[in-house]
N, C-alpha and C positions, 0 to 999 in steps of 0.2 A: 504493500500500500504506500509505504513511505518513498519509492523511487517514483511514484504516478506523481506524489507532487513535486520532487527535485525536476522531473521531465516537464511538467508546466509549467513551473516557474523560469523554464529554458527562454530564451529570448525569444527563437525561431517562432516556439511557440504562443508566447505572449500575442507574440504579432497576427499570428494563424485566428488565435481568439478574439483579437481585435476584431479581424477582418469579420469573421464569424457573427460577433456583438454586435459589429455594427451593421450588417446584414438586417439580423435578425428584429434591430431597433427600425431598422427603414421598416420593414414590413409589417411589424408590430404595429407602430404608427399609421401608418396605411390603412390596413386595418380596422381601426379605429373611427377612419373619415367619417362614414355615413352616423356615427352615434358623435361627433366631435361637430357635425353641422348644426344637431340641435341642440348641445350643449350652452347652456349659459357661460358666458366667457370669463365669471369668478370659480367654476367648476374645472375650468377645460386645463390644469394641471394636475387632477388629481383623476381623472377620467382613464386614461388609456394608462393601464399600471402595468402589467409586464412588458413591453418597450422600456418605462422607465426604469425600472429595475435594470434591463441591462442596459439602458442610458447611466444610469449609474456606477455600473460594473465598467464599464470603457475608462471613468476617471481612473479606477481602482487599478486598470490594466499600464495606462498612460505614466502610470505613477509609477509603477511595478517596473517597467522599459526604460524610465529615468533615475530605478536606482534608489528610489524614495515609498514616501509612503502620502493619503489620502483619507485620513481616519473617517472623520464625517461619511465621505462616499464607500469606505471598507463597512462600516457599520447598519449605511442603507442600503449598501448592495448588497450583502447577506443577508438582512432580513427578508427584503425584498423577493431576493432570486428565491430563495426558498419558499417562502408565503403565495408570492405568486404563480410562481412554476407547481408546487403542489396544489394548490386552490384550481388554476387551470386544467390538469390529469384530472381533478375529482370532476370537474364539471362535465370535463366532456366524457369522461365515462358514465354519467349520471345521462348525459347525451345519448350515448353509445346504446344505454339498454334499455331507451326510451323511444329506440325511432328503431325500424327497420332498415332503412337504407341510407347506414351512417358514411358520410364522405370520406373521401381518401387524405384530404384533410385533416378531417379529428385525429388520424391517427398520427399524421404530422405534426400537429400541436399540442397531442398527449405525448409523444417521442422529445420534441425541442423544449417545451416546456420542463420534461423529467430531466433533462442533460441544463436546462438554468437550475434547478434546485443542486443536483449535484457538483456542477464546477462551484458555485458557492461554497459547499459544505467541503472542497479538495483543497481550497486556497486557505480555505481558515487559520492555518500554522503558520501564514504571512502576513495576517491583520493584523494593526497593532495599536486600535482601538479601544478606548476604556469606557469606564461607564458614562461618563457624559455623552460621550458618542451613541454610547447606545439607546440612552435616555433619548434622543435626540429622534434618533431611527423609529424610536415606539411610538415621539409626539406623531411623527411623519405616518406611519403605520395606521395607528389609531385613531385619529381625526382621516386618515382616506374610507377608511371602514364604515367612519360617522356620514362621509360625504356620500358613499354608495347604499347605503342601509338607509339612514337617516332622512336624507335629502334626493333619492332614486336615483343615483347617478351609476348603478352597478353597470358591468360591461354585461350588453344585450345578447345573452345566451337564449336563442329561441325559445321554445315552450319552457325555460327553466325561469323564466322571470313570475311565474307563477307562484314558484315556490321562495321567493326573495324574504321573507322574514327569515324562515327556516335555515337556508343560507346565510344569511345575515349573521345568525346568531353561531352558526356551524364556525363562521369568516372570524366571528371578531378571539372565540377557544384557540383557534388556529394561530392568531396574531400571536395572541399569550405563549402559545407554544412555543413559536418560531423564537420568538425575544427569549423566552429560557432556553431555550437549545443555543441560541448565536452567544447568551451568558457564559454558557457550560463552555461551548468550543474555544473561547475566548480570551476568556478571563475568570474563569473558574481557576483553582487550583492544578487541575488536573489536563488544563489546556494547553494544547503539544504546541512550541513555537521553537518554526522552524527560520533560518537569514537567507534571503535572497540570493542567487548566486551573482 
């Protein structure tokens, strides 16, 4: 396990996942268009959430290629990639066993979305974010939770918008989650940290 993250922390690599990040951020975004037209424009930051997640992970990379570090963005983009790369899998397999002729798609954004929760959780030995940071990640977290729950700004998952409370409340256990697990990985005691090469 321990040579997968010497191997990504490789430069070649860095850059491989740049490319990839920022791929996946254009598309992500794109995506997003037709729910981003009717968004109110004090919404439209917090609206399209995994694009930003790995719009946040590209600083954590950029930082990574110059040798430094990005605590704020190492702290949002772990919570992030994880919350919404996992949040993303449940939906669309909630998807998946609700329609009969699920696209070839879902299964590409149940695939990309599990590959953002896990490079998250592989770089962790190179964050070097403390609790403020983290704090920081959960206001960010928890107030987007409030904006999609609260104020209906969730990303329009077809017939799954029905069930938006139940989700809602699934979303915010999950958040908690995410924020004690990025804890543990961390800045717990027992959190592996490993130097850049």
């Amino acid at each position: 396990m321990r040579w997968i993250q010497y191997l990504l922390a490789e430069r070649y690599m860095l850059v491989f996942l740049m490319i990839v990040n920022f791929l996946g951020t254009v598309y992500g975004y794109y995506w997003y268009i037709p729910q981003l037209i009717d968004t109110p424009a004090i919404f439209l930051p917090f609206v399209p959430d995994s694009p930003t997640a790995s719009f946040f992970f590209l600083f954590v990379l950029l930082a990574f290629m110059m040798k430094g570090h990005a605590p704020y963005f190492e702290a949002l983009a772990l919570v992030t990639l994880m919350k919404y790369g996992l949040w993303a899998v449940g939906m669309n397999i909630l998807v998946l066993l609700s329609i009969d002729d699920f696209p070839w798609e879902g299964y590409m954004l149940i695939g990309s979305h599990f590959a953002m929760a896990v490079q998250a959780v592989l770089f962790a030995p190179y964050y070097r974010f403390n609790m403020r940071h983290l704090v920081v990640a959960g206001i960010w977290t928890l107030h987007n939770d409030v904006i999609d729950y609260v104020f209906g700004m969730m990303p329009r998952y077809s017939m799954l918008s029905a069930y938006s409370n139940e989700i809602g409340y699934v979303t915010f256990w999950l958040s908690i989650a995410v924020l004690l697990f990025s804890y543990y990985l961390v800045l717990s005691k027992k959190a592996v940290k490993l130097e850049l090469p």
